[in-house]
C-alpha positions in Angstrom: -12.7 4.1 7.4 -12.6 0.3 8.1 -15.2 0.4 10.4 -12.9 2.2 12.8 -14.2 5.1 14.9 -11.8 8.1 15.8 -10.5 6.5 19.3 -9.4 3.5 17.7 -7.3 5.4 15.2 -6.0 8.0 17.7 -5.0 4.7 19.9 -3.2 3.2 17.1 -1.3 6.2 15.8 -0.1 6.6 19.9 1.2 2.7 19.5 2.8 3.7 16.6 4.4 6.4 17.3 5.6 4.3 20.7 6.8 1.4 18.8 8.5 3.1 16.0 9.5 6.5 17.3 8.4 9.7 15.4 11.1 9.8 13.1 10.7 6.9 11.5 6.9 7.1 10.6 7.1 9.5 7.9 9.5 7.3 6.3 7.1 4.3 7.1 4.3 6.9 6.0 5.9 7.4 2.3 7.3 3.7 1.3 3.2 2.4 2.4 2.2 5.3 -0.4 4.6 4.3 -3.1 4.0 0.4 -2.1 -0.1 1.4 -2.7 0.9 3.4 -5.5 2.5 0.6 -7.9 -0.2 -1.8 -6.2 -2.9 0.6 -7.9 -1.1 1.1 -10.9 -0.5 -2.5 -11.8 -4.1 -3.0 -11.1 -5.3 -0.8 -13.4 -4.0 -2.4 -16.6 -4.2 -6.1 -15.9 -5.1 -6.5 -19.9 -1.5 -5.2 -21.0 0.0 -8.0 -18.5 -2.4 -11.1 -20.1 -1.7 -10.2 -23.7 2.1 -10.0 -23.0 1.5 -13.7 -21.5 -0.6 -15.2 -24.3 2.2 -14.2 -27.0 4.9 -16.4 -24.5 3.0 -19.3 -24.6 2.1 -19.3 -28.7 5.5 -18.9 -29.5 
């Protein structure tokens, strides 16, 4: 995972959890999922995207 070894993950879930408090990382946890979600999605049909721009600069 990134190059990152289980210490380094276990450290930075402990900051986390100290800089944000426990209750707000699921939130946190749930808006990074939908963000990578839509990210995923609107890479997975650039083509749609191109051909709706081609028709706005013809007409």
């Amino acid at each position: 995972m990134f190059g990152l070894g289980w210490p380094e993950v276990v450290i930075i879930g402990v900051v986390a959890v100290l800089i944000f408090g426990p209750k707000k990382i699921p939130e946190m946890g749930g808006a990074l999922g939908k963000t990578l979600r839509g990210f995923k999605d609107e890479m997975s049909r650039p083509d749609e995207d191109l051909e709706d721009q081609d028709s706005d600069f013809e007409g």
